[in-house]
DOKOL-847949 format. One record per atom (N, C-alpha, C): x, y, z. Coordinates in steps of 0.1 Angstrom, whole numbers, plus 2048, in hexadecimal, padded with zeros to 3 digits. Each point is the difference from the previous one (the first is absolute). Last residue first. Layout:
DOKOL-847949
XYZ
...
//
This chain:
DOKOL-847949
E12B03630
80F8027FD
8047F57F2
7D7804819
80080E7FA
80D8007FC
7E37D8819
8088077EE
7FE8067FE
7F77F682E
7F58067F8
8057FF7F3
81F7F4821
7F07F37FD
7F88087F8
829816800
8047F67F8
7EF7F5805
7FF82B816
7FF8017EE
8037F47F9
80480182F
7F37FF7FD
7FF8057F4
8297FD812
7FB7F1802
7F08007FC
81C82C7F8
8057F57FD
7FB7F1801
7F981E820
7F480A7F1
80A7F67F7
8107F782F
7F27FF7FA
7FE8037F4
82A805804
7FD7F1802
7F47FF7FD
80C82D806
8037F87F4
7FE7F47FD
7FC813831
7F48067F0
8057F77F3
81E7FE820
7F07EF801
7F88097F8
82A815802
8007F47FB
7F37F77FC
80382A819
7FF8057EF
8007EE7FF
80480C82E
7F67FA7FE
7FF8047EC
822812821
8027FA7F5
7F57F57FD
7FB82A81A
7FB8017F0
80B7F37F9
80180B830
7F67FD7F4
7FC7FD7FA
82A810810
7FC7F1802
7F47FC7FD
80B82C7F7
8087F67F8
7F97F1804
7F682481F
7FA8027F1
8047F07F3
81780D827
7F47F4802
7F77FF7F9
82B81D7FB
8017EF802
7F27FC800
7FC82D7FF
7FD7F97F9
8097F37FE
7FF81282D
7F07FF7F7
8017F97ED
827809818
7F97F3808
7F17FD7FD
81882B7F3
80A7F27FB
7F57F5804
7EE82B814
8057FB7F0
7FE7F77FE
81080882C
7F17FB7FD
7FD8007EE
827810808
8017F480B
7F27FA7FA
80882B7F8
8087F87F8
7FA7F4803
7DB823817
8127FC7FF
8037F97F8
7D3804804
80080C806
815804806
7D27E77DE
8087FC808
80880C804
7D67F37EB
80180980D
8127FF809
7F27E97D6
7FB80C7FD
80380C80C
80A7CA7FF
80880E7F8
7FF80F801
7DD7E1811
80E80080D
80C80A7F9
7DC7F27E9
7FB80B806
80B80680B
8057DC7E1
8018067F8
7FB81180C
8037D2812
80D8087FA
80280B7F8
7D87E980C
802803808
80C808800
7EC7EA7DC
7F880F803
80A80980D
80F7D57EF
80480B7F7
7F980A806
7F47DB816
80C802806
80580A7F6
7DB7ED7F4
7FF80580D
80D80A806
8017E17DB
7FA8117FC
80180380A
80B7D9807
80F8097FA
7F980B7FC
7E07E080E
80A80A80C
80B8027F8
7E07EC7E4
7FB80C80B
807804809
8137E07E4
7FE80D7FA
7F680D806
80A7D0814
80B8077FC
7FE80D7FB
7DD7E4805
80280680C
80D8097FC
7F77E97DB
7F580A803
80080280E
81E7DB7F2
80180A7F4
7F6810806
8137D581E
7F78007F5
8058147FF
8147E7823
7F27FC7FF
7F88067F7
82F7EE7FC
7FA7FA810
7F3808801
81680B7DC
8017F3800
7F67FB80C
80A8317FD
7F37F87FA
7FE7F57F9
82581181D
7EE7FF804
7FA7FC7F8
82B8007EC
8007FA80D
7F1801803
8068227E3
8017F87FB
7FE7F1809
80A82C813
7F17FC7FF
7FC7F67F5
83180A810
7F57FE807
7F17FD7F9
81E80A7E0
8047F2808
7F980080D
7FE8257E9
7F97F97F5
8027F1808
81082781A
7F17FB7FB
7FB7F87FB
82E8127FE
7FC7F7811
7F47FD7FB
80781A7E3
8097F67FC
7FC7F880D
7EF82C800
7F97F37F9
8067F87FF
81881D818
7F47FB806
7F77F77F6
8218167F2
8077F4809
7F47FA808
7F58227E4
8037F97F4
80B7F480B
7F082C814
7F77F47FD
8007FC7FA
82481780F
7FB7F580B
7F37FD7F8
81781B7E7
8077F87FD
7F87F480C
7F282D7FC
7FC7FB7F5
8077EF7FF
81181D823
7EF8017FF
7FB7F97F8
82D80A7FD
7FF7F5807
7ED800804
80E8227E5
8007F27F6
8057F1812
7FB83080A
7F77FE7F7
7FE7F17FE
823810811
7F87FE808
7F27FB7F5
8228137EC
8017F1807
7F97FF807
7F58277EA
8057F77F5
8037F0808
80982B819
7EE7FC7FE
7FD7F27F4
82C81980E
7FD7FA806
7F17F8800
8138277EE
8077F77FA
7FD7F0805
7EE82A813
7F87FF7F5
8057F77F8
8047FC838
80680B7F6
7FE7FF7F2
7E67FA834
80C7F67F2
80380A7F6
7E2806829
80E807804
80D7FB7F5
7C87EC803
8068147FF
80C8047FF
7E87D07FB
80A805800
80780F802
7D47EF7F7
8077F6808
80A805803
7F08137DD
7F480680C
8067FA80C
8157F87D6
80380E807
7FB80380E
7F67D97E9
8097FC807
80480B801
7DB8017E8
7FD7FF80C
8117FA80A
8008117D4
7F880B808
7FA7FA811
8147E57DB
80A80C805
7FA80B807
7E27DB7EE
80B7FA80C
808809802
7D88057E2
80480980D
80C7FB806
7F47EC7D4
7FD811807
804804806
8037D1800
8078067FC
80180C7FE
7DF7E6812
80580380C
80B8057F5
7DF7E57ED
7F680E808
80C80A809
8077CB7E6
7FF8117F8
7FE80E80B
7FB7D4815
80C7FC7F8
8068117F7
7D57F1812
809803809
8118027FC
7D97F77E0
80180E806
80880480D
7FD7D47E7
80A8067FC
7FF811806
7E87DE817
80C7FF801
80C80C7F9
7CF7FF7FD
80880680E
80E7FC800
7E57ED7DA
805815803
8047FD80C
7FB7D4801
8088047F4
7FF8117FF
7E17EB818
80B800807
80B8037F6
7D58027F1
80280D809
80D7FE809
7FA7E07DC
7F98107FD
80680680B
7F07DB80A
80E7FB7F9
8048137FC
7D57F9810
8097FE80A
80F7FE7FC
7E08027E0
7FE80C806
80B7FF80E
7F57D57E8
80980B7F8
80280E801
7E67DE819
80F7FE801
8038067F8
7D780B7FD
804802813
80F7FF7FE
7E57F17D7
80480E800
807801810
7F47D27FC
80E8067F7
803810801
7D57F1818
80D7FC804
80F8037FD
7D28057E8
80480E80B
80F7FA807
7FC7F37CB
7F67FB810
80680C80D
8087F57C5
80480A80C
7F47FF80A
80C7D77DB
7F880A804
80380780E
8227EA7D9
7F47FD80F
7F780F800
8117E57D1
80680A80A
7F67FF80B
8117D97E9
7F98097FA
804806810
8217E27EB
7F780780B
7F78067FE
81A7D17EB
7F880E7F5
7F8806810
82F7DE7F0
7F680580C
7F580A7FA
8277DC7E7
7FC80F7FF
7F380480B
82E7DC7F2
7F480280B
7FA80D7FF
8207E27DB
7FF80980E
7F4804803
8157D47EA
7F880C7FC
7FF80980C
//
């Protein structure tokens, strides 16, 4: 006979609301870092690049866009790694930490070079998406929401 479980539903405690606001807020930042920069990427590698030629903006470009999709890839397996060795919620405070910082480093950045390297580190970041998933995944399946 199969096993039928009966969950009743939990009750929303200030704790759960905290982890699901924090789940929340690393999740937009991620995908807003991820969205926020295709507008302007041709306008700002003109800005970078003064002396390129208009055929030329298109690659450049897309190596800008291309370092932080290498950068999450490095990421997902670094910060994955940490947060074997020391848990799930230090990890995600400093890959934000480390998003705000990259993200401001982008902002002011002031050559190609610098760019690129910003959003590489951008990338590295933000491959903290896994352990969100894992998290908000590990606490829907104890709460039976899934």
């Amino acid at each position: 006979r199969a096993m039928c479980w009966k969950l009743k539903r939990p009750q929303v405690t200030r704790r759960l609301l905290k982890i699901y606001v924090a789940i929340f807020l690393s999740s937009f930042s991620n995908a807003y870092v991820i969205a926020m920069l295709y507008p302007f990427l041709p306008f700002m590698v003109e800005f970078l690049l003064p002396n390129i030629d208009k055929a030329s903006i298109s690659k450049y470009a897309g190596i800008v866009a291309t370092a932080f999709y290498v950068g999450r890839l490095v990421g997902s397996y670094v910060w994955g790694g940490i947060a074997d060795c020391i848990g799930r919620k230090p990890v995600l405070v400093a890959s934000g930490v480390m998003l705000t910082l990259t993200s401001i480093l982008f902002g002011f950045s002031v050559n190609f070079v610098m760019c690129v390297l910003a959003r590489f580190g951008m990338g590295l970041s933000c491959g903290k998406c896994t352990l969100i998933s894992v998290t908000a995944d590990l606490h829907t399946h104890v709460l039976g929401w899934v």
